[in-house]
N, C-alpha and C positions, 0 to 999 in steps of 0.2 A: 172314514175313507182309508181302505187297504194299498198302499203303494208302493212298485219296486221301482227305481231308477237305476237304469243300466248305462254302463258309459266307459271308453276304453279309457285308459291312463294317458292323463294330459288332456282330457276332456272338459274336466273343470266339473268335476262330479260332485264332488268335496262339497264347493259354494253353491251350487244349484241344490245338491239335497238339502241343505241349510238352511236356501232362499226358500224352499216350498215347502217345507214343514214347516216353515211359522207362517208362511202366507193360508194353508188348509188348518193351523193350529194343530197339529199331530208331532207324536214324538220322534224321533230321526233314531236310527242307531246303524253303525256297520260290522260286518261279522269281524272285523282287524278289530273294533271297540270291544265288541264282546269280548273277544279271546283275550287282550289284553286286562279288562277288569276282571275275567275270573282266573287268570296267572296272578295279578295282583293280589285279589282275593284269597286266594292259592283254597279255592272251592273244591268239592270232587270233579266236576265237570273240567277245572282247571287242570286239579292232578292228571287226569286223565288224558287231558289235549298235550300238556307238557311231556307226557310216556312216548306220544306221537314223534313229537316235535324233535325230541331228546334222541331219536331213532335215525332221523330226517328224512322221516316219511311223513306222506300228508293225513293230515288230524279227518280221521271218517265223517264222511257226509250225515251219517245218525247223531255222533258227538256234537257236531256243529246248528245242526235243528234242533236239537234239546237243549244249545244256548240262546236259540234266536223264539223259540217258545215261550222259553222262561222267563225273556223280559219281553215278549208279545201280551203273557198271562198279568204278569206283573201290575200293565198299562191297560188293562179290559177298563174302557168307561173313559177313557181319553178320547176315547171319539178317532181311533182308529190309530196309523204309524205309516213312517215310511224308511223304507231298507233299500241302504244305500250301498247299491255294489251287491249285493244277494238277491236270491241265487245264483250260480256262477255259471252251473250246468243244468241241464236237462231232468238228470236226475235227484238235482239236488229241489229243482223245481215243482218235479211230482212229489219231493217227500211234504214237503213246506204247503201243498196242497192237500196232501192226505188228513196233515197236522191240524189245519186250518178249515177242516169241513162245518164244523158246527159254527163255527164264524161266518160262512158264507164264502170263504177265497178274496182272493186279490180281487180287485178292483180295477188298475190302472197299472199295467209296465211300460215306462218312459225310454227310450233307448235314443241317447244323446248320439248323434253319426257326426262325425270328425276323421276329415281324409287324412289316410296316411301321413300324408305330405306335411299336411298341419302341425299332427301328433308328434311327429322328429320335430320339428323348430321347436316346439315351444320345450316338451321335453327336455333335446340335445343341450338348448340353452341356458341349465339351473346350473347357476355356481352356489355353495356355501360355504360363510364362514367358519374355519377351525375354531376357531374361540366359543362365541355367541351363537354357531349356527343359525342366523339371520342369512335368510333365503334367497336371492337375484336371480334375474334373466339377462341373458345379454343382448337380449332385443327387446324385450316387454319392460322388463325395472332393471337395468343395468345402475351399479352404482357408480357415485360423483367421479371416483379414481378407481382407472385398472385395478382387478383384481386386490382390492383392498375394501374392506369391509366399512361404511361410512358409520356406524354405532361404533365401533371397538377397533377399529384398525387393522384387525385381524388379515388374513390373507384369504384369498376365496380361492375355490376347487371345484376340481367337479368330479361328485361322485363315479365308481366304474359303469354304476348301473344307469349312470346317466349320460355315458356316452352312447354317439348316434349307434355303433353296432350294437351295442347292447339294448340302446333304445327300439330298434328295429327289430329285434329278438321278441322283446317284451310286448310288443305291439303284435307280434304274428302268432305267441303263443295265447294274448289275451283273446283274437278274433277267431281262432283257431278252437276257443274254449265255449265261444260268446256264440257263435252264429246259431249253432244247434236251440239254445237258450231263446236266441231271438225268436225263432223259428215256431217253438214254442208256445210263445204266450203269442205268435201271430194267427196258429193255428182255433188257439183259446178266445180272441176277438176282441184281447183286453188289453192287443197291443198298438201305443201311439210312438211313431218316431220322429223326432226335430234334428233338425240343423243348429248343430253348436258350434259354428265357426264365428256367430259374429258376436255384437260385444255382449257383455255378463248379464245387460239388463233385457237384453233382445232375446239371447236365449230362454233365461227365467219368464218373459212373457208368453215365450212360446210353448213352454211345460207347463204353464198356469193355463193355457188353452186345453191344450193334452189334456191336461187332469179337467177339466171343467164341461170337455165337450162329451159326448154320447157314447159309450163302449161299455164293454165287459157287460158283468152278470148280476146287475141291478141300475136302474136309472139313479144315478145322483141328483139332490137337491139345487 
């Protein structure tokens, strides 16, 4: 089983592609994993993304499929994967299909919808700490004392990019990037969309539907 799970930031993407990959037994990866193991690696494909990066332009949509190939190819006989957060656009969609012919294509794109509204709270509200950077909310896991880290003492902050304007930013560039993308695989018949607002277990049931019910371009087992 072929799977993309689409979801804006503060969606809760992270734990759901997590949750679903070992509930279908398929391997999970996101294109921020790849990029970062082949910097690590310091690969050709690496060198190459870093020429990008080093420029602070964005790393080409062919460089980025010929990461997400290579450990697609890697994983042949797993019984499929699921990609978490890719692709981003439209055309990053049609290459990842062209790529994926002999395979047969995607199967299943998930696209977790979370209102605006949502997205700034949970967002706006991540403090971490300077020391341990252990993570809080100030409405969901707020810790025991103001602004003090309960591991280490540390002091807590909040990132720029996790303030509300900037949150609000991030949010209208991501839907602004995504809708085309949705549109997409709605057009293709492969696409399911759930409500992620409620709790982590409710959502995960609801993409285990998604993935389990009738769509796209072969009947599942």
């Amino acid at each position: 089983m072929k799977v993309i799970l689409i979801g804006p930031p503060g969606a809760g993407k992270g734990t759901q592609a997590a949750r679903a990959a070992e509930a279908i037994g398929v391997p999970r990866v996101s294109s921020g994993d790849l990029f970062r193991d082949h910097l690590r690696r310091d690969t050709e494909l690496g060198r190459l993304a870093r020429s990008y990066m080093e420029r602070g332009v964005l790393v080409p949509d062919d460089v980025t499929i010929m990461m997400v190939m290579g450990w697609v190819t890697d994983r042949e006989g797993e019984g499929g994967f699921l990609l978490d957060g890719f692709p981003r656009t439209p055309g990053q969609a049609e290459a990842l299909d062209e790529a994926m012919v002999e395979q047969g294509g995607i199967d299943r794109a998930v696209n977790i919808k979370v209102s605006r509204e949502v997205l700034v709270r949970r967002l706006a509200g991540r403090l971490i700490c300077r020391n341990c950077q252990t993570s809080y909310h100030k409405e969901f896991a707020p810790p025991r004392n103001e602004d003090e880290c309960d591991l280490c003492g540390g002091e807590l902050y909040q990132r720029d990019d996790d303030r509300p304007e900037a949150v609000v930013k991030r949010i209208q560039v991501y839907l602004d990037e995504t809708a085309p993308l949705v549109e997409f695989y709605r057009r293709s018949g492969i696409l399911r969309e759930v409500d992620g607002e409620g709790a982590v277990e409710r959502v995960g049931d609801a993409i285990m539907d998604a993935l389990n019910g009738r769509a796209g371009r072969r009947e599942l087992p």
